[in-house]
C-alpha positions in Angstrom: -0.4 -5.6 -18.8 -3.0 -4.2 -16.8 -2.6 -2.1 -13.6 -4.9 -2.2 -11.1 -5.3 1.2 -9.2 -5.0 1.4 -5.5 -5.9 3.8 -3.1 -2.9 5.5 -1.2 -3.4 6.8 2.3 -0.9 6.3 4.3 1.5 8.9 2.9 4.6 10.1 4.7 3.0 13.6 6.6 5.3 15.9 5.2 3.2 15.1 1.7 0.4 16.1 2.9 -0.7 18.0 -0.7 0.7 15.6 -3.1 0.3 15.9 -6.3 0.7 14.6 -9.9 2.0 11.3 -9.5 3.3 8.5 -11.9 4.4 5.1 -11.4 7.9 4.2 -12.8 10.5 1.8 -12.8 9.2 0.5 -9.1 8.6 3.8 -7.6 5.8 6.2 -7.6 6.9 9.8 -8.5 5.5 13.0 -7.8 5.4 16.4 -6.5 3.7 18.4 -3.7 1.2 20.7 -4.9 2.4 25.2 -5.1 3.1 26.8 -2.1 6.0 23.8 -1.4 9.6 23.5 -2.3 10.4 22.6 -6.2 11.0 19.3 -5.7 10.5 15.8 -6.9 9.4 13.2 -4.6 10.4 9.0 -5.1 8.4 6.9 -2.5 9.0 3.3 -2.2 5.9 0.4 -0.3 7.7 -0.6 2.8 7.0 -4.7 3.7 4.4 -3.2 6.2 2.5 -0.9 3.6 3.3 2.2 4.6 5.3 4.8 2.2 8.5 6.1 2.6 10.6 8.9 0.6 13.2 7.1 -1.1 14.5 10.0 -3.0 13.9 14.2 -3.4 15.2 15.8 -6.0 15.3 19.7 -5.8 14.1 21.4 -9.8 17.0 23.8 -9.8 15.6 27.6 -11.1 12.3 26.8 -10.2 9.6 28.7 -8.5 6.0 26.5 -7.2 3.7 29.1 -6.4 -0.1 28.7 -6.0 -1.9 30.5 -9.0 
């Protein structure tokens, strides 16, 4: 099966540095770039297009600091 790629701007604000992100299992998955909390970030296509967090998951004993 072949994905075509589309470009995402319409990003909930509070992702404004958004990072590293993976489509799975319906969802795309990723993570705001250091500075941020450790988290993990599920966003789900609302009917209108826009994206919405369905889920944040906190990384437990981690640090995301810029370099």
């Amino acid at each position: 099966m072949l994905y075509n790629p589309q470009l995402i701007n319409n990003l909930p604000s509070s992702l404004d540095e958004w990072s590293g992100m993976v489509y799975w299992d319906g969802l795309f998955w990723g993570h705001n770039d250091g500075g941020n909390g450790a988290y993990l970030y599920a966003l789900r296509r609302t009917k209108i297009g826009n994206y919405t967090i369905d889920d944040a998951l906190q990384i437990e004993d981690f640090l995301n600091k810029l370099h």
